[in-house]
KEDO-294204 format. One line per 4 residues: number of its first residue (from 0); their letters; for each residue x, y, z of N, C-alpha, C. Coordinates in Angstrom, 3 decimals. Layout:
% KEDO-294204
NUM) a) X/Y/Z/X/Y/Z/X/Y/Z ~ ...
END
This chain:
% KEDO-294204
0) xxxx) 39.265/-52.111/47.948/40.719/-52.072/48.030/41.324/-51.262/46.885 ~ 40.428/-50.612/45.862/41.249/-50.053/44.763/41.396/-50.760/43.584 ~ 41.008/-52.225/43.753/41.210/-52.726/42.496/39.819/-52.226/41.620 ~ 40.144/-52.618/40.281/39.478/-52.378/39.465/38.883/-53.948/38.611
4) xxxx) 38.014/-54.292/38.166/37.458/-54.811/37.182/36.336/-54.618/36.130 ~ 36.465/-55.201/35.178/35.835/-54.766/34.169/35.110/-56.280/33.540 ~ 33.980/-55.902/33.067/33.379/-57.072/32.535/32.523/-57.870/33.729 ~ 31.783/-57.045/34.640/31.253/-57.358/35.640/29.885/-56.765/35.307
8) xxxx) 29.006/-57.995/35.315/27.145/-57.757/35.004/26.858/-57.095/35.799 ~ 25.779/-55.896/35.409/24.905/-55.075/36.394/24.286/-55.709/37.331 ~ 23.789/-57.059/37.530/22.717/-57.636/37.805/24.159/-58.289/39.445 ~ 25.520/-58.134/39.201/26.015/-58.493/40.153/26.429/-57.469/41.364
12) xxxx) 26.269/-55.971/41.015/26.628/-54.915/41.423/25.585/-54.664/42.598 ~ 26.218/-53.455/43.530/24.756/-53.546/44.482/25.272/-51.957/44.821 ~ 24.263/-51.319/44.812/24.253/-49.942/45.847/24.983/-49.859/47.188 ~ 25.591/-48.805/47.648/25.708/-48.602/48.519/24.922/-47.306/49.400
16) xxxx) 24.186/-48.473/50.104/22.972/-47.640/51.034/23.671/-46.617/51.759 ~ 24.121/-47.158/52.732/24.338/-46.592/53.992/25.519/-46.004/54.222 ~ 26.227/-45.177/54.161/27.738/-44.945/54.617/28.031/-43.928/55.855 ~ 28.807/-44.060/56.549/28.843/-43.338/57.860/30.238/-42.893/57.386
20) xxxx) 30.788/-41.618/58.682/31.773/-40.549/58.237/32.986/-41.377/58.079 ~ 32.896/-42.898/58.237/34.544/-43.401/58.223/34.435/-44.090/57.631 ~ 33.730/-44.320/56.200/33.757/-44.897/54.985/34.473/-43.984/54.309 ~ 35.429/-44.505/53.257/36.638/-43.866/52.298/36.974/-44.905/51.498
24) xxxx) 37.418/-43.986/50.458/37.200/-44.874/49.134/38.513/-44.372/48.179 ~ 39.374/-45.037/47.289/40.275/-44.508/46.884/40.159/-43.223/45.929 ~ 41.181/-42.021/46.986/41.099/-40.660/45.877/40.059/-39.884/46.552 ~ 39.767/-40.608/47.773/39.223/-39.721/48.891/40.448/-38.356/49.324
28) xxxx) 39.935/-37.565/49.600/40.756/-36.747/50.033/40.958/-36.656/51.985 ~ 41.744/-36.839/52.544/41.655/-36.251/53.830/42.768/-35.691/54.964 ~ 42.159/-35.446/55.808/42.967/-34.926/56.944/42.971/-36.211/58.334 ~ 44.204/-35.636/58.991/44.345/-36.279/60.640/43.557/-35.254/61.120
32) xxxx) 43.011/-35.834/62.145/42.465/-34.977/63.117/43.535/-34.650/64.074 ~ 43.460/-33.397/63.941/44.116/-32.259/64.754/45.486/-32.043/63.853 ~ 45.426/-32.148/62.750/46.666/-32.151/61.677/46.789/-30.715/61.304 ~ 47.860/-30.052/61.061/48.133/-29.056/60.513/47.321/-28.681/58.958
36) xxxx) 47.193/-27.288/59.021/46.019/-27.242/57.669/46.951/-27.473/56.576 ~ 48.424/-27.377/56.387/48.800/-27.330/55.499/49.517/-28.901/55.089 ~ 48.717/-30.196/55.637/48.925/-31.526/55.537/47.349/-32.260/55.287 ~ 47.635/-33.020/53.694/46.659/-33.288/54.060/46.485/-34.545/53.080
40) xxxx) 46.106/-35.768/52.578/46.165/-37.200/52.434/45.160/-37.284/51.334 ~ 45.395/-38.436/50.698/44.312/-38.791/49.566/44.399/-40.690/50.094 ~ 43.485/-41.465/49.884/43.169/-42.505/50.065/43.430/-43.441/49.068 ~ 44.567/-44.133/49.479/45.228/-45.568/48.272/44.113/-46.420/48.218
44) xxxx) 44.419/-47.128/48.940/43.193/-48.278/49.609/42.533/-48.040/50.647 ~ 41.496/-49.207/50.747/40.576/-48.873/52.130/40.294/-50.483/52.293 ~ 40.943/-51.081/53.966/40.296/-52.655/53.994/39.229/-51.994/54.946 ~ 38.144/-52.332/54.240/36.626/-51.967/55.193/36.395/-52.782/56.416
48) xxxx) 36.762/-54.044/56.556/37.178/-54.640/57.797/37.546/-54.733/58.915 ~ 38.782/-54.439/58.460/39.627/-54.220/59.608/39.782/-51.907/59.719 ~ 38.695/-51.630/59.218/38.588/-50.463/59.382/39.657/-49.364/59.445 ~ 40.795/-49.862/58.281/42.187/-49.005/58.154/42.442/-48.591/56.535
52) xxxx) 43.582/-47.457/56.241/43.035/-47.020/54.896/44.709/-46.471/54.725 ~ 45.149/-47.523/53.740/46.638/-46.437/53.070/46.534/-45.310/52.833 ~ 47.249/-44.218/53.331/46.871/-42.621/52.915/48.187/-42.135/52.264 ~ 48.223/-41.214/51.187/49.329/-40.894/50.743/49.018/-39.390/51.353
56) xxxx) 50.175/-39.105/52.177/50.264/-37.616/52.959/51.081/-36.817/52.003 ~ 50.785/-35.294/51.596/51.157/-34.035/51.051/51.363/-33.171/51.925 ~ 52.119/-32.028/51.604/52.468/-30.911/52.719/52.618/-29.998/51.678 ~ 51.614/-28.432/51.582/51.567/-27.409/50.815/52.852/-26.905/51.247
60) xxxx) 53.550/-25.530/50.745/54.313/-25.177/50.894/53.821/-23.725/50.100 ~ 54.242/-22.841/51.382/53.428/-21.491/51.104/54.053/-20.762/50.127 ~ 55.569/-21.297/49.890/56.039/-20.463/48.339/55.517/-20.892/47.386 ~ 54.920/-22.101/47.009/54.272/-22.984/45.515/53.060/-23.710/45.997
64) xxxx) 52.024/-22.945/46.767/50.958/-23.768/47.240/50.496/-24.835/46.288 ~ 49.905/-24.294/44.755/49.641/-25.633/43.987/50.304/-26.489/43.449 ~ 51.697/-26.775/43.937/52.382/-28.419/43.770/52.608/-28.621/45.327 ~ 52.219/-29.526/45.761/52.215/-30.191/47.302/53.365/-30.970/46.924
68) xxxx) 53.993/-31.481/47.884/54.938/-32.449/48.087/54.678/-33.865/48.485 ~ 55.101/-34.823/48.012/54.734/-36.138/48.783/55.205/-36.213/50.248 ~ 54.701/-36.751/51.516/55.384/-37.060/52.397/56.473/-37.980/52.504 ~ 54.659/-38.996/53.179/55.076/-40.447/53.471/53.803/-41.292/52.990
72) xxxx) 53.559/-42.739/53.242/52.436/-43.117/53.047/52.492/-44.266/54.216 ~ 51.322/-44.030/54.474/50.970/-44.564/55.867/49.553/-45.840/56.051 ~ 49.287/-46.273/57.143/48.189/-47.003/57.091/47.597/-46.240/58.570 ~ 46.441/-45.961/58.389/45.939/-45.507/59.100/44.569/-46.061/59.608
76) xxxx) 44.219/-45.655/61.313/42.936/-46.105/61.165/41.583/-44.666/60.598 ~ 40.600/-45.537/60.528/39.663/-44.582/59.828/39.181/-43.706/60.737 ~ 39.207/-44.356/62.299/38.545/-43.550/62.815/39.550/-42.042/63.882 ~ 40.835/-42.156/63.118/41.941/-41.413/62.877/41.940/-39.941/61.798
80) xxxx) 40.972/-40.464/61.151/40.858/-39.533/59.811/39.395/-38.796/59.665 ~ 39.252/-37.621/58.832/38.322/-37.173/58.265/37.947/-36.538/57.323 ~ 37.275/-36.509/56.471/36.964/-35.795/54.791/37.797/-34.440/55.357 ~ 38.469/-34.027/54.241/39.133/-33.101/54.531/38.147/-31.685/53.870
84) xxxx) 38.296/-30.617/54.723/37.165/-29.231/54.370/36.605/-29.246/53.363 ~ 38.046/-29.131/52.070/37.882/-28.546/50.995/37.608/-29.058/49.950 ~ 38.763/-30.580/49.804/38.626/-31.151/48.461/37.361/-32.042/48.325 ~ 36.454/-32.008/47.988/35.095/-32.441/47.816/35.011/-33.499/45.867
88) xxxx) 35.949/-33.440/45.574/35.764/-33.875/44.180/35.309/-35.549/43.714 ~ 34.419/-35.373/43.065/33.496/-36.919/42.795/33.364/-36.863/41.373 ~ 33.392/-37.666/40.663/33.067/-37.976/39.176/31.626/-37.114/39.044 ~ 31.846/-36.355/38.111/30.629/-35.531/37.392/30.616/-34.230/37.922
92) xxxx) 31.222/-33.818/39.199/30.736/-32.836/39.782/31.940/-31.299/38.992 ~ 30.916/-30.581/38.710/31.861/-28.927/38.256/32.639/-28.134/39.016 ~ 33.691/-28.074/37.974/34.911/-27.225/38.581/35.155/-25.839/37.761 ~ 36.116/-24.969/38.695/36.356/-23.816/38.204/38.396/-24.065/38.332
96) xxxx) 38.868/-23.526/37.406/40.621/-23.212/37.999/40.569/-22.412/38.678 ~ 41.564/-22.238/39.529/41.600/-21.038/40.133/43.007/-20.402/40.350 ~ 43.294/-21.019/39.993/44.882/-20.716/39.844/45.907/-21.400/38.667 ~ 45.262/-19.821/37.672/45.940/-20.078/36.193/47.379/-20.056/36.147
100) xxxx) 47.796/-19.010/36.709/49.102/-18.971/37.016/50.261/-20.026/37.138 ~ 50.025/-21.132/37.881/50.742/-22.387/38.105/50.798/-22.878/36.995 ~ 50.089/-22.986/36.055/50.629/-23.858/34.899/49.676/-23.419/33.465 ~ 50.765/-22.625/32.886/50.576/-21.766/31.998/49.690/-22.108/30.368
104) xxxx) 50.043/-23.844/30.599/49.025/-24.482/29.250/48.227/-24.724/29.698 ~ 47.314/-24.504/31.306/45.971/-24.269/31.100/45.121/-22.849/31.448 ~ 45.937/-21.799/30.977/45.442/-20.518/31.057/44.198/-20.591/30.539 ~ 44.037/-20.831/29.654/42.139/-20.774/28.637/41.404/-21.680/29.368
108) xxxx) 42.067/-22.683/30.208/40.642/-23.433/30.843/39.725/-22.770/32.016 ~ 38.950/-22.777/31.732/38.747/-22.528/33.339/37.333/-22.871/33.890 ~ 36.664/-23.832/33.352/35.395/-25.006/33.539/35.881/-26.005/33.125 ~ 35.150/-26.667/33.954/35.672/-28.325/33.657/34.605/-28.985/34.706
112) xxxx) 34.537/-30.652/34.285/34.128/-31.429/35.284/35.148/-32.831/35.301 ~ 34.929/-33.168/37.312/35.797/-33.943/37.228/35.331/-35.304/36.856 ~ 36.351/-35.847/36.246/36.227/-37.374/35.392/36.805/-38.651/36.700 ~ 37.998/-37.933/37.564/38.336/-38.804/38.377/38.872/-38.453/39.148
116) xxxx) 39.047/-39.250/40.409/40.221/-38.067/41.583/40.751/-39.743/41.932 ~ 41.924/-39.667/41.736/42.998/-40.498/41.580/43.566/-40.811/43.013 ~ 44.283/-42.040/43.253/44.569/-42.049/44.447/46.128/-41.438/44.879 ~ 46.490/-40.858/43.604/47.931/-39.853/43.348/48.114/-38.687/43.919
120) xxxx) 46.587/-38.038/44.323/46.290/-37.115/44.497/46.276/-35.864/43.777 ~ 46.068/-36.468/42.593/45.505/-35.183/40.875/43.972/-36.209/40.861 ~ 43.239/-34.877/40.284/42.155/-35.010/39.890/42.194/-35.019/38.140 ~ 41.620/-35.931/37.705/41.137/-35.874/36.409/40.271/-35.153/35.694
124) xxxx) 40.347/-33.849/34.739/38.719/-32.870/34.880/39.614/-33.105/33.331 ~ 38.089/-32.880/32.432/37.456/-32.611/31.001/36.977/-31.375/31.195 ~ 37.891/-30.246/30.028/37.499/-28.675/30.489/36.579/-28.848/29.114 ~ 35.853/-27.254/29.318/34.955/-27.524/28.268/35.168/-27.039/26.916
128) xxxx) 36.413/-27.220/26.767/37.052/-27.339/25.032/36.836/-28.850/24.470 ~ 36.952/-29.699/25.698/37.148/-31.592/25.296/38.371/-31.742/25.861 ~ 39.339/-30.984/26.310/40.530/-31.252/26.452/40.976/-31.819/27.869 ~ 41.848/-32.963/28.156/41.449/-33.657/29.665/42.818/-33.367/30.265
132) xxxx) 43.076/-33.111/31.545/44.210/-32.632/32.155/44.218/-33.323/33.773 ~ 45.402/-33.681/34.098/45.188/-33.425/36.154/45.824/-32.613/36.539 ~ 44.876/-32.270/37.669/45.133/-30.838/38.630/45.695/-31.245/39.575 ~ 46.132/-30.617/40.295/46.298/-31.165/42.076/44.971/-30.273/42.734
136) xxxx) 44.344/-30.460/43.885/43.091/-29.969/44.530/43.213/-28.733/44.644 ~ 44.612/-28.254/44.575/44.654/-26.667/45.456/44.376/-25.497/44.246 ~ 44.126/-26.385/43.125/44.081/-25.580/41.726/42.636/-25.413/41.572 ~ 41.456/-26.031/41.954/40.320/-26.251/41.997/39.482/-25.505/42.374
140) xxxx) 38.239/-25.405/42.227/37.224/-25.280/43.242/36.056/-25.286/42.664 ~ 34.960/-26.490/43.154/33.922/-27.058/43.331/32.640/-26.131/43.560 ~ 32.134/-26.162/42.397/31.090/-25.262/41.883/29.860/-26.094/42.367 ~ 29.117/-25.769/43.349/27.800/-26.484/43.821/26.974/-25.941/43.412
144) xxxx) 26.193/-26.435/42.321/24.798/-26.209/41.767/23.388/-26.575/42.524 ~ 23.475/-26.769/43.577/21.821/-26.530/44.464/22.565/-26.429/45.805 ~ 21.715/-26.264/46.935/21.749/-25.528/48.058/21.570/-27.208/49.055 ~ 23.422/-27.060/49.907/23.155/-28.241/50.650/22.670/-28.053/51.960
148) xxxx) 21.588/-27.241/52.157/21.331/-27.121/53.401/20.331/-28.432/54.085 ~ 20.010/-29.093/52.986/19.324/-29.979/53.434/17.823/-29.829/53.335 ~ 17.823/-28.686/53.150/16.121/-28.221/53.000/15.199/-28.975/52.554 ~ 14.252/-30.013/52.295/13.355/-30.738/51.540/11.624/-30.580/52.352
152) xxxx) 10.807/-30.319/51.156/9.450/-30.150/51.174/8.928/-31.561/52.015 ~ 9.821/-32.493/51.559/9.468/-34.130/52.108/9.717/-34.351/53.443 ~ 10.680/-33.464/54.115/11.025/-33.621/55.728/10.051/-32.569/56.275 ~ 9.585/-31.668/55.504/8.725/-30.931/56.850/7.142/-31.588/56.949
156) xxxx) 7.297/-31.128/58.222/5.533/-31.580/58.847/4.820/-30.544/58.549 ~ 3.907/-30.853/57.717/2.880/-30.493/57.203/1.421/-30.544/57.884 ~ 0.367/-30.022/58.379/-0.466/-30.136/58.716/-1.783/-29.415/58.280 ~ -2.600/-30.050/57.517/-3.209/-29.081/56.850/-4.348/-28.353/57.663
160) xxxx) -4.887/-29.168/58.710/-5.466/-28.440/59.407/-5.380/-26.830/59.871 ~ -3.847/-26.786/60.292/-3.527/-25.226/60.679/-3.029/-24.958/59.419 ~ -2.902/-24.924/57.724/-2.495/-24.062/57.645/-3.375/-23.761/56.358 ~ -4.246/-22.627/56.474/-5.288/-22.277/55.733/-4.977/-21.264/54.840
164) xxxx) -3.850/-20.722/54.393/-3.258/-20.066/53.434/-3.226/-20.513/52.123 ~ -2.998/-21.525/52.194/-3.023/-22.626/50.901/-4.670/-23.322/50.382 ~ -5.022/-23.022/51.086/-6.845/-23.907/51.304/-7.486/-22.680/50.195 ~ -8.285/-23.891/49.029/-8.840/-22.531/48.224/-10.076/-21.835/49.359
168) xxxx) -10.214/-20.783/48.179/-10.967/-19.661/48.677/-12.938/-20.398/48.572 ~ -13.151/-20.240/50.098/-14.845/-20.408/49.792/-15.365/-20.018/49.159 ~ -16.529/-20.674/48.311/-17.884/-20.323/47.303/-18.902/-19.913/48.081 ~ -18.962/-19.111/48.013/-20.446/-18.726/49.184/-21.180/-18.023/47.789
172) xxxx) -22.381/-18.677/47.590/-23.699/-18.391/46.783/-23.949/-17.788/47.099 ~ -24.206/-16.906/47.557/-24.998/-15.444/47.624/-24.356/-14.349/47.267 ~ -22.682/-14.739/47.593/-21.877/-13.607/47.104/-21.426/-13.534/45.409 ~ -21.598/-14.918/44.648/-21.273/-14.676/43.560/-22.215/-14.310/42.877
176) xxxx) -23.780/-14.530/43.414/-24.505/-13.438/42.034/-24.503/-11.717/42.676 ~ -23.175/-11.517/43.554/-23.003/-10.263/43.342/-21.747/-9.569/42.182 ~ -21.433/-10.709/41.958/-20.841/-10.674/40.676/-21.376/-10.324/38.895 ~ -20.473/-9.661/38.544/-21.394/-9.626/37.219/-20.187/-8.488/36.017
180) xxxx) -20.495/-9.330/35.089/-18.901/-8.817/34.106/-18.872/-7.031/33.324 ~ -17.771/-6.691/33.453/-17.741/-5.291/32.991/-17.263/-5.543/31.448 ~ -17.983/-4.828/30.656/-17.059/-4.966/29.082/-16.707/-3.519/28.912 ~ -15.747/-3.303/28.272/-14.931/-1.895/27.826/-15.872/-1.794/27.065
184) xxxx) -16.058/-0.144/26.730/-16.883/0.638/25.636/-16.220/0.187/24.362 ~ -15.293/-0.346/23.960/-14.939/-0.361/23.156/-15.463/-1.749/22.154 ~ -15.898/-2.496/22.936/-16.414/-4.029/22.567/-17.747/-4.413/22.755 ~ -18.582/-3.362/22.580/-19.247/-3.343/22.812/-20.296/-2.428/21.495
END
């Protein structure tokens, strides 16, 4: 629901395994399906239950794209909504500015990682002077350091039978005492 507590033992905490596309969490970013691109929601709360999620709705505006406007705020169902394209931002993950222009005391930043994405819809980023600021999303953009294609050595089928490329090279005795070492004139 957004609340917060503190002073809660590790030993009471639990992973979350499993999540499917209509899990959202506050400071999620998203869209309506079939919503205009230039509308688009961040996540207050979420009752996981009853499978509905306060959204605070923004509307860009093509003269000042990076300050959005508040709408309205709504309750929505989840299966109404979806991660929206762009804003991808999670605690730890690297950012670039991209639009210095909008706000002129952070001209020198322009790395950072985000610390928090708020359910206000500003993100929290630590640039790499130390200095901590919020953005709105449209100022952003999410620097992915490995390749999400999904690719893993662990999902493919492997069979070693067919594949003899990798298989060392046979010892056949007869061919290695056709072997026999050359020394340079010089070491000699």
């Amino acid at each position: 629901d957004g609340s917060r507590e503190t002073g809660v033992s590790s030993t009471d905490l639990y992973p979350v395994q499993t999540l499917d596309d209509l899990e959202f969490f506050p400071g999620d970013f998203v869209t309506e399906k079939n919503s205009p691109p230039d509308v688009y929601g961040v996540i207050e709360c979420v009752d996981h239950a009853e499978r509905t999620a306060r959204v605070q709705w923004f509307k860009v505006h093509p003269e000042n794209p990076s300050l959005p406007n508040p709408i309205e705020k709504t309750d929505f169902s989840v299966y109404d909504l979806r991660d929206h394209p762009d804003f991808h931002f999670k605690s730890g993950c690297l950012i670039i500015h991209i639009s210095p222009d909008t706000n002129p005391d952070l001209n020198t930043l322009t790395a950072g990682q985000v610390l928090s994405a708020g359910p206000d819809g500003r993100i929290l980023v630590m640039w790499v002077n130390g200095e901590k600021t919020e953005c709105w999303p449209q100022e952003l953009f999410v620097v992915k350091l490995h390749d999400d294609d999904g690719f893993s050595f662990e999902n493919e089928e492997y069979d070693e039978e067919e594949d003899d490329d990798d298989a060392p090279l046979a010892v056949d005795d007869e061919l290695s005492e056709d072997w026999m070492s050359i020394t340079s004139p010089e070491s000699s």
